[in-house]
N, C-alpha and C positions, 0 to 999 in steps of 0.2 A: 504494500500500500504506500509506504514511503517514496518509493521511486514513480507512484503513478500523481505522488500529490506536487512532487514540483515538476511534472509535464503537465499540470492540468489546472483550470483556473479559479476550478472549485472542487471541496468534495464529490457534490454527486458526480463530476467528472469524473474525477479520479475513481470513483468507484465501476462507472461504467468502462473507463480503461480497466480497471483491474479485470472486470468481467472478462471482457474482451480476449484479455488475456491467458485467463486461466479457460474459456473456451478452446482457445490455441493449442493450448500447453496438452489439454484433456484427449484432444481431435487430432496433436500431433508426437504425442509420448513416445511411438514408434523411433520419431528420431532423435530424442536422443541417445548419446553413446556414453553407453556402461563404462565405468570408470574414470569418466571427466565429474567437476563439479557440479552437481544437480542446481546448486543455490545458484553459479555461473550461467547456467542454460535458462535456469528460471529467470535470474536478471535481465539476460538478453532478450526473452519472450516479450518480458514485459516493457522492455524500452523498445522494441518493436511493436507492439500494440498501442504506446503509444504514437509515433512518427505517424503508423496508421492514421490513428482518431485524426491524430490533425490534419494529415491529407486530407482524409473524410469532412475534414468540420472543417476548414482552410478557406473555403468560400464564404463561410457566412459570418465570417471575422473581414472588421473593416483593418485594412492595410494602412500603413502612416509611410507616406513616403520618406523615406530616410535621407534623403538626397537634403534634406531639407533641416536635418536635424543641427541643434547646437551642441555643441559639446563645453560643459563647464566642470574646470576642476576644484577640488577642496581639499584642504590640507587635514581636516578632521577624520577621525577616525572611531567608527561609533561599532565596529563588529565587538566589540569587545563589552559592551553595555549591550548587544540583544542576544534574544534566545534562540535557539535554532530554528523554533517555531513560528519567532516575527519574521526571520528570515528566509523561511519556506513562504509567509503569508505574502511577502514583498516581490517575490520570483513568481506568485500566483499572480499579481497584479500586472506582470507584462504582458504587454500584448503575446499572442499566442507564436510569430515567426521569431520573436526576440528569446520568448522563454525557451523555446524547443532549440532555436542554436546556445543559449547562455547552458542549459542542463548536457549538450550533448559533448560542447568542448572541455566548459569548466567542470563535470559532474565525474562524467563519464569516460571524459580524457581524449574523446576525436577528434581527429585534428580537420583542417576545414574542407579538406579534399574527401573528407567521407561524410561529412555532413553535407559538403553539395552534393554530392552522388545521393543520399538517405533521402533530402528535401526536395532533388532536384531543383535545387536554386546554382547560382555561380559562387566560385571557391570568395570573389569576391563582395558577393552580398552575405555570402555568412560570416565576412570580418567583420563586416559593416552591423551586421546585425548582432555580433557582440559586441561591437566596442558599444553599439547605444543601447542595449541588454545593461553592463556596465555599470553605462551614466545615469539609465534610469534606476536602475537598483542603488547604486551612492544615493541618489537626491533623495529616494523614498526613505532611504536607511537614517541621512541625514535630517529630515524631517521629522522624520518617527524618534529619532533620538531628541529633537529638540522639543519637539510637543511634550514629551515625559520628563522634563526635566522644565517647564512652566510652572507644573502646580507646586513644583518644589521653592520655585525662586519667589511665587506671591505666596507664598503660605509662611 
């Protein structure tokens, strides 16, 4: 379930990838091979059930053209005051092309030549779509850290 909540932008998503997934898993047991890691081939199912959903559901998410985006930097550093859990909440708030390449490079470790082949997008709209993956995940993180630390400063 962990791996289907930050490719997804809400729980019930993530539960209908989970579905999805163990559908797969159930319809395709045949192949896996005896003696590799089980938990390995299950992770894979299910980070492919995801890429799925979003092919699937990729049209009826509105796209932000990126071409257009700003990029701003901050010196602060707020990972260290949240939990892993605002953190997954922050990565659910991306748009759905930004979070699926932010989970597949930074998560999962692919490098952007197999996320264009995965998304069929170009090697170079999946840099593009982490770096502002990134910047939108800082500004939310940095926001989030400054709203929690209001009711401290008037109180």
């Amino acid at each position: 379930m962990g791996i289907c909540l930050r490719y997804s932008r809400s729980r019930e998503e993530a539960i209908e990838i989970l579905n999805d997934g163990f559908v797969k898993i159930f319809s395709r047991l045949e192949k896996y091979a005896r003696g590799l890691s089980f938990k390995a081939w299950l992770r894979r199912v299910m980070i492919n059930a995801a890429i799925d959903y979003f092919r699937r559901s990729e049209k009826h998410y509105h796209s932000l053209d990126i071409s257009h985006a700003q990029y701003e930097t901050s010196s602060e550093s707020v990972l260290d005051e949240l939990s892993a859990g605002e953190i997954i909440q922050a990565i659910q708030k991306l748009p759905p092309s930004y979070r699926m390449v932010f989970n597949l490079h930074v998560i999962e470790g692919y490098k952007h030549e197999e996320i264009a082949h995965q998304l069929n997008i170009s090697v170079g709209t999946s840099k593009s779509n982490l770096a502002v993956a990134r910047n939108k995940l800082k500004k939310m993180l940095i926001s989030e850290s400054r709203e929690r630390l209001k009711p401290e400063q008037n109180g």
